[in-house]
C-alpha positions in Angstrom: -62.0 40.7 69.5 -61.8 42.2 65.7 -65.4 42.4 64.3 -65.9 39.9 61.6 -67.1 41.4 58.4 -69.6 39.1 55.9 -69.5 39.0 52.1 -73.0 37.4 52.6 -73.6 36.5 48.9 -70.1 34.4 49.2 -71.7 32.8 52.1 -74.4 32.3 50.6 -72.5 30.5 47.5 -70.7 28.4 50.0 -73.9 27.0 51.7 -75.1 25.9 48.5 -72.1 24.8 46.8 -72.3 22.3 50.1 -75.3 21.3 49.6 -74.4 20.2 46.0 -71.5 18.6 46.7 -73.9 16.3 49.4 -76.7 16.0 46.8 -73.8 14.9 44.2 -72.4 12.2 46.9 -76.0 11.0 47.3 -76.7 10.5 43.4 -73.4 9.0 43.1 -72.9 11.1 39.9 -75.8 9.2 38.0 -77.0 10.2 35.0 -80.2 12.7 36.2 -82.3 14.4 33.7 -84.4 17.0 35.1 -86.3 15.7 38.1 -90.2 15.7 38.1 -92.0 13.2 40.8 -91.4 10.1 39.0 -88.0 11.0 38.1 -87.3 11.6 41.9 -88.8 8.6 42.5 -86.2 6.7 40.3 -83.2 9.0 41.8 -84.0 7.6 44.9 -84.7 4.3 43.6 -81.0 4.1 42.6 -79.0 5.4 45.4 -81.0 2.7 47.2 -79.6 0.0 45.1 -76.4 1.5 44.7 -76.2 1.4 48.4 -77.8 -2.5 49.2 -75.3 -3.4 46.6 -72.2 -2.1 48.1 -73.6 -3.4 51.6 -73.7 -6.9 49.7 -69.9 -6.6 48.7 -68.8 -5.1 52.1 -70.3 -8.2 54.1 -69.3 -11.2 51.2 -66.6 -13.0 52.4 -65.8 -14.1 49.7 -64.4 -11.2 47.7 -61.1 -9.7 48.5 -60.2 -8.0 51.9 -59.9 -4.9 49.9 -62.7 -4.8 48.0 -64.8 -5.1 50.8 -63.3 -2.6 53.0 -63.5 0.0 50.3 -67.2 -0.7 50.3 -67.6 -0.2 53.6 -66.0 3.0 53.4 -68.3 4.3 50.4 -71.5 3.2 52.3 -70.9 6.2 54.8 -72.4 7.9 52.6 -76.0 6.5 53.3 -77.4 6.6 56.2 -79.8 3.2 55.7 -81.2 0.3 57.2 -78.7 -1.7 54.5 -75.2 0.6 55.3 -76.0 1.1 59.1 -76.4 -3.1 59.5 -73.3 -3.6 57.2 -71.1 -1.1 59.3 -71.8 -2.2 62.4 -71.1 -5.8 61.3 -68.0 -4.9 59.4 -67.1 -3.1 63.2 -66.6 -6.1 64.7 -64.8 -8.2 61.6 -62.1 -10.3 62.6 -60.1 -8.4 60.1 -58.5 -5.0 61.4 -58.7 -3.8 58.1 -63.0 -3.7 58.0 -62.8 -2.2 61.6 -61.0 0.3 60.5 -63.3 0.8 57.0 -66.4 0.9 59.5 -64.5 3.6 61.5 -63.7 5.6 58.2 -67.8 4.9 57.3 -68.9 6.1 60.8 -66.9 8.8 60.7 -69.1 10.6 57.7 -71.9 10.3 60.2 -73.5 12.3 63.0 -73.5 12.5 66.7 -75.4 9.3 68.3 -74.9 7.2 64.8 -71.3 7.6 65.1 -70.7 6.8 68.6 -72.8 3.6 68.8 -70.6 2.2 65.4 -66.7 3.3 67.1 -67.5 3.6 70.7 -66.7 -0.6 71.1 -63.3 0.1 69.3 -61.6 2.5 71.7 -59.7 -0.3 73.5 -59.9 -2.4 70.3 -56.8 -5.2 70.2 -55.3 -3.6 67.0 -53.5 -0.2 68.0 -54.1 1.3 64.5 -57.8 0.4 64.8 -57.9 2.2 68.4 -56.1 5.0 67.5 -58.3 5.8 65.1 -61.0 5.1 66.9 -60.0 7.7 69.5 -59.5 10.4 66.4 -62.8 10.2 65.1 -64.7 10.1 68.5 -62.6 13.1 70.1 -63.7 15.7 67.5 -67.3 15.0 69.6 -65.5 15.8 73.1 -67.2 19.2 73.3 -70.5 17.8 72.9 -70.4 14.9 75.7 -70.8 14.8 79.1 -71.4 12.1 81.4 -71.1 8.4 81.0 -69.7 9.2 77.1 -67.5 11.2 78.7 -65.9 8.8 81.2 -65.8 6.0 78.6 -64.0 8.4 75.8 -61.5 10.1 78.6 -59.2 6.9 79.4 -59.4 6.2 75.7 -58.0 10.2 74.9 -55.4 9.6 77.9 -53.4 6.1 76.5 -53.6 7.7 72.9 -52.2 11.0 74.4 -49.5 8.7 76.2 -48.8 6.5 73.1 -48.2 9.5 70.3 -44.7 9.4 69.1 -42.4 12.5 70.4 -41.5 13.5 67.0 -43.1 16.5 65.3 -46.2 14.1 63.6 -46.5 13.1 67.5 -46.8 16.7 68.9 -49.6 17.8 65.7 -51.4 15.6 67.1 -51.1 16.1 70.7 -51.6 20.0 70.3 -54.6 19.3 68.2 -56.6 16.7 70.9 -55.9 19.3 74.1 -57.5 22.2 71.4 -60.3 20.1 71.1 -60.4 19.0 75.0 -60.3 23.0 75.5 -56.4 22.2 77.1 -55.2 25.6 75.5 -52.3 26.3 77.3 -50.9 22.8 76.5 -51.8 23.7 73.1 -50.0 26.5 72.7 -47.0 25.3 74.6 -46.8 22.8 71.9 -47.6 25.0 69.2 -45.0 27.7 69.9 -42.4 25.0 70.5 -43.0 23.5 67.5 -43.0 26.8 65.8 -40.1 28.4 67.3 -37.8 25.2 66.1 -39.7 24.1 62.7 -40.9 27.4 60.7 -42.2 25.3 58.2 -45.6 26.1 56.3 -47.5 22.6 58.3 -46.3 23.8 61.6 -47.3 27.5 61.0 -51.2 26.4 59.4 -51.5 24.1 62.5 -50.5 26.6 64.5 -52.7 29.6 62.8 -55.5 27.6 62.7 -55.4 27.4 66.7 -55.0 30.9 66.8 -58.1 32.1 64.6 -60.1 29.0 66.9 -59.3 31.2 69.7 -59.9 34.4 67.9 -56.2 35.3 67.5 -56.5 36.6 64.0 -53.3 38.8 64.7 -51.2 36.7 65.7 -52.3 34.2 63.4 -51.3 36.3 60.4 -48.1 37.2 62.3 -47.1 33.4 62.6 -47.5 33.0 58.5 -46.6 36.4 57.4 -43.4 34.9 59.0 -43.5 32.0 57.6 -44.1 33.2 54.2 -40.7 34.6 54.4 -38.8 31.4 53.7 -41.8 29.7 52.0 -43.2 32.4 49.6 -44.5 29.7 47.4 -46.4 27.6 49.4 -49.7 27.7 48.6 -51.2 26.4 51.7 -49.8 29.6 53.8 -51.1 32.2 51.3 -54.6 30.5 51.4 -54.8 30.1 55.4 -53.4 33.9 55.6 -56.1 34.9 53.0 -59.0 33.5 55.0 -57.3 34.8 58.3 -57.9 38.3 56.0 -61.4 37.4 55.5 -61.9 37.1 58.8 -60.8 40.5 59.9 -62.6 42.1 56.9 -59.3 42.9 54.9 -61.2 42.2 52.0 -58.1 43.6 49.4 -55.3 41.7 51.3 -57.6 38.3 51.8 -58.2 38.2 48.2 -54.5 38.9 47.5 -53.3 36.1 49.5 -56.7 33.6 47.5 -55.4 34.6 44.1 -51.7 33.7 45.3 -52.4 30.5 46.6 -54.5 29.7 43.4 -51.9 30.7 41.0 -49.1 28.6 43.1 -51.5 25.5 43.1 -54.5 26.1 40.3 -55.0 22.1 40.8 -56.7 22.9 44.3 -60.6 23.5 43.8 -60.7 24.8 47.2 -58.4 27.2 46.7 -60.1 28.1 43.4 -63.6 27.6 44.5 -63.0 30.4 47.4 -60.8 33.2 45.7 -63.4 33.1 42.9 -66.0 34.0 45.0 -64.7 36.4 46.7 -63.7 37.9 43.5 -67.2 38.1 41.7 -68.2 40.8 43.9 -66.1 43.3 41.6 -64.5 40.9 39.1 -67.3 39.0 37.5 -64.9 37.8 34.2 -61.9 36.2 36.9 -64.8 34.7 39.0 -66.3 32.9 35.5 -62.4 32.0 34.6 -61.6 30.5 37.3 -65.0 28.7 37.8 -64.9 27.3 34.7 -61.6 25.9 35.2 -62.0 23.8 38.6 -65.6 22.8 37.0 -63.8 21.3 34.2 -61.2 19.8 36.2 -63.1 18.2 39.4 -66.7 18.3 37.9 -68.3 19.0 41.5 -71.7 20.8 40.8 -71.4 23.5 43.5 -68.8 24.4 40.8 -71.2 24.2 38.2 -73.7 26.4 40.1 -71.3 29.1 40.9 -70.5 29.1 37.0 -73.8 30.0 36.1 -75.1 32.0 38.7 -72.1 34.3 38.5 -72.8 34.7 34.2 -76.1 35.2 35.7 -75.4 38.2 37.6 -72.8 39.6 35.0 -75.4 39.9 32.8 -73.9 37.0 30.3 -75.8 34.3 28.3 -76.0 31.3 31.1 -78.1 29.0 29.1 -75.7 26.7 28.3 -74.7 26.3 31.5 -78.1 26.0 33.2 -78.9 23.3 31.0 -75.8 21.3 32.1 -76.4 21.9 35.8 -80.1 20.5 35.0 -78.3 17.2 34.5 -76.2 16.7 37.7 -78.2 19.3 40.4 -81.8 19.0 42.0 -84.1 20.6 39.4 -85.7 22.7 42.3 -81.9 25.0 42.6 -81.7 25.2 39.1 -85.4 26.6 38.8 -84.6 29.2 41.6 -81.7 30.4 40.0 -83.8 31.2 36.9 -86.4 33.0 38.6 -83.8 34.9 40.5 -82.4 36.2 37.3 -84.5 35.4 34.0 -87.8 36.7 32.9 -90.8 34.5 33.1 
């Protein structure tokens, strides 16, 4: 096995752009001025309303099907007395269309919370409803054991039996015996599927079941490959870049970033991560390219990386600091100015 290098500051950029991105689901991108106890007080105030409201609409059967469900899917969000009685009674609607809104709610969940919500709909009547059922509960199969286990097994078997044989059939197939730890049926079906389709889906599946098993080789052998005929495809120079990042090929990882940014500058992800990478010895790029997918998606983790990398260049962040004061917890914004401004 390679030895896995770590840019630890990108890390470290990457754990809090996270927890932005949760603290910005939470707010619901209210208007927050800079938080002191009673302004706290009121953030928390209106996520609570926002959330009994959309538990109001998800359970009034009076508004549109639609409407409803799409409530039901935003209260996954929260994790409430309000969301968590609404979900569960939207698990057991009448209508396929809330069961499967409670499912996508659930699914945003962890561990016990999720299980209790789906569990009932793994031999639900509706086969879209079970199905999906079985797709969010299997991602948990490493982490049961006993009577879980037993009721999610038969469930995993008829979904395994009822997948289509087509290509979308076999994706999915390969990707449930990964999960069940079934890795030579994986990679049967992987190299199959590879071997008769070198397309740029087949190769990322593919890739990514190679890095899981700590094939970073062959895994940038698969879309080196495949970057032959697709040399435009974003998605493969962006899984190949973090295969690179893996191995500690810092110069060809951030290659592969800054290709699959140029080829799709749309993709924050793909932004977000070749930009910081590329602070470390390219502070102006980093700041570029931050301020781009910050103006274009308006995620705060954006926002953050924005200033804290004109922080570190040595550039005038004020500005910026006092924007993310209006959409971040004011307790990040005042470590980032004692980390790099005098008192």
């Amino acid at each position: 096995m390679k030895h896995k290098l770590i840019n630890w500051s990108a890390v470290l950029l990457i754990i809090i752009g996270t927890l932005l991105t949760i603290y910005s689901c939470a707010s619901l991108a209210a208007s927050v001025q800079p938080l002191s106890n009673e302004s706290a007080n009121q953030a928390v105030t209106v996520a609570e309303q926002r959330e009994q409201l959309l538990a109001e609409y998800s359970q009034n059967e009076d508004l549109p099907i639609e409407q409803r469900a799409a409530a039901t899917v935003n209260l996954g969000i929260y994790y409430g007395p309000n969301s968590v009685i609404a979900v569960a009674r939207a698990s057991r609607s009448e209508h396929p269309q809330m069961r499967l809104a409670a499912i996508q709610a659930a699914e945003q969940w962890q561990g016990k919370a999720k299980w209790d919500v789906v569990s009932p709909m793994l031999d639900d009547v509706d086969h879209d409803v079970e199905a999906q059922a079985v797709r969010t509960l299997v991602v948990l199969w490493p982490q049961l054991s006993g009577e879980y286990l037993d009721r999610l097994a038969p469930a995993v078997d008829r979904h395994l039996a009822l997948l289509s044989k087509d290509l979308d059939g076999d994706m999915e197939r390969a990707w449930i015996y990964t999960i069940k730890g079934d890795f030579e049926q994986a990679e049967l079906i992987y190299l199959d599927r590879f071997e008769n389709h070198k397309e740029p889906r087949v190769a990322i599946a593919y890739a990514e079941y190679l890095k899981g098993i700590d094939d970073d080789e062959q895994a940038q052998h698969v879309l080196t490959q495949t970057l032959v005929e697709f040399p435009e495809s974003a998605a493969l120079h962006y899984s190949l870049g973090l295969s690179y990042l893996r191995t500690g090929e810092r110069v060809k990882a951030l290659r592969r970033l800054r290709s699959a940014y140029e080829f799709e500058s749309m993709n924050a992800s793909y932004g977000y991560t070749y930009a910081t990478l590329a602070r470390e010895h390219d502070a102006e790029t980093a700041i570029t390219v931050y301020r781009a997918i910050y103006q274009d998606h308006a995620q705060p983790a954006y926002l953050y990386a924005l200033c804290d990398t004109l922080l570190v260049a040595g550039q005038d962040g004020t500005q910026c600091l006092a924007e993310l004061e209006s959409v971040a917890p004011q307790d990040v914004v005042s470590k980032l100015k004692k980390l790099y401004l005098p008192n």
